[in-house]
N, C-alpha and C positions, 0 to 999 in steps of 0.2 A: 887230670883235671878236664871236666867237660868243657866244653867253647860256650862264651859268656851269652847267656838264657838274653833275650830279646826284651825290652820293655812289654811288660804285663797292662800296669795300669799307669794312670795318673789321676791325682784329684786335686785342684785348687780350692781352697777356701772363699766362699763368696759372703756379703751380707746380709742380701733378701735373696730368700732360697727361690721364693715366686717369681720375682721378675729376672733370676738367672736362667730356671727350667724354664721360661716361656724364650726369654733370648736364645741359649741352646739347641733350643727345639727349633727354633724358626732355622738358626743357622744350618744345623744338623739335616733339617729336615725329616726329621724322625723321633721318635716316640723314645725316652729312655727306656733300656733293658731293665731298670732297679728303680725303684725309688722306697727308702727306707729309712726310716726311723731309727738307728741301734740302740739309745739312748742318749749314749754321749755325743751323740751328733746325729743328724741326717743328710742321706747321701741320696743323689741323683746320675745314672751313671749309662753315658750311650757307649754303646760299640762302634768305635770309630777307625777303619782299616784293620781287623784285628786289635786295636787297640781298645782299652777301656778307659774312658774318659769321665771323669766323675767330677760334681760342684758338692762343696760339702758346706752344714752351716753348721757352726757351734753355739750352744746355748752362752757360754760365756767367753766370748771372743777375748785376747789378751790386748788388742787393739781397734778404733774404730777407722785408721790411718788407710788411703787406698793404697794399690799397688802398687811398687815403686821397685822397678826394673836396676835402680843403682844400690837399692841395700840388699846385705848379704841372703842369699835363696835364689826362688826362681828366676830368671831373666825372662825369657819367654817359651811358650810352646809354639812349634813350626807344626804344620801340617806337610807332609810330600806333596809336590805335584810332577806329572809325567813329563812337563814341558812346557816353556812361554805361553803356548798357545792355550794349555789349559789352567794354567795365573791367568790369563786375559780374561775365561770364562767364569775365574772367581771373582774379577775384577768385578764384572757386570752382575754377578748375584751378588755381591755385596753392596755395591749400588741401587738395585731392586730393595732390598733387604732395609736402604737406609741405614748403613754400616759406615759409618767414616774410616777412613780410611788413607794412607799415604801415597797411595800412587805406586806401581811397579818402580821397584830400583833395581838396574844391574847392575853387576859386578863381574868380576873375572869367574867366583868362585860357584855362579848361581845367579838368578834373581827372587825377590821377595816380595811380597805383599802383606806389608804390616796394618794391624788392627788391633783394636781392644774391647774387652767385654765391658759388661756394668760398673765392673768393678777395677776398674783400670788395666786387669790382666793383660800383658802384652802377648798378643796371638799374630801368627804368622802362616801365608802359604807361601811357599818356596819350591821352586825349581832350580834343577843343577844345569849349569851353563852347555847352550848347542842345540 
């Protein structure tokens, strides 16, 4: 058996496709690689560390309920960071940006800098402890 393939993509479901790609973009600071139509939905989708990070809308959503980190699914998406010192520098473009946000917390295991998109999505930058 091969050793387990690395996360490819990710895409969360948003409600306004426009003011998600315009939020992303700002945070991102870059243009998505995709944006496309398939039918059954349209996708917006940056490259993020090697990662592919995608906002999707569905034409018939099965709920209009926001994000809600205690029912069963996603919790949240962390972003890596190399070290406190460079959470401290997402601290301050989040701030520029107008991003609310919680404040660094450490812990034994890391520190974090949580936030959320439009759409309640809980997002994170994290650093591993030292």
């Amino acid at each position: 058996m091969p050793a387990f393939p690395a996360i490819s993509h990710v895409a969360v479901t948003v409600s306004d496709l426009s003011r998600s790609r315009a939020w992303y973009q700002r945070l991102f600071d870059s243009d998505p690689v995709l944006d496309e139509d398939t039918g059954p939905f349209h996708h917006v989708v940056w490259m993020v560390g090697g990662t592919l990070l995608g906002i999707h809308l569905h034409p018939s959503p099965s709920s209009s309920e926001p994000f809600d980190e205690l029912r069963p699914g996603l919790d949240h998406i962390a972003f890596g960071c190399a070290n406190r010192s460079e959470l401290e520098s997402w601290q301050s473009r989040l701030d520029e940006l107008g991003i609310t946000h919680g404040g660094i917390v450490d812990a034994h295991y890391g520190s974090g800098l949580s936030f959320r998109d439009p759409d309640n999505i809980a997002l994170e930058f994290f650093a591993p402890p030292g």
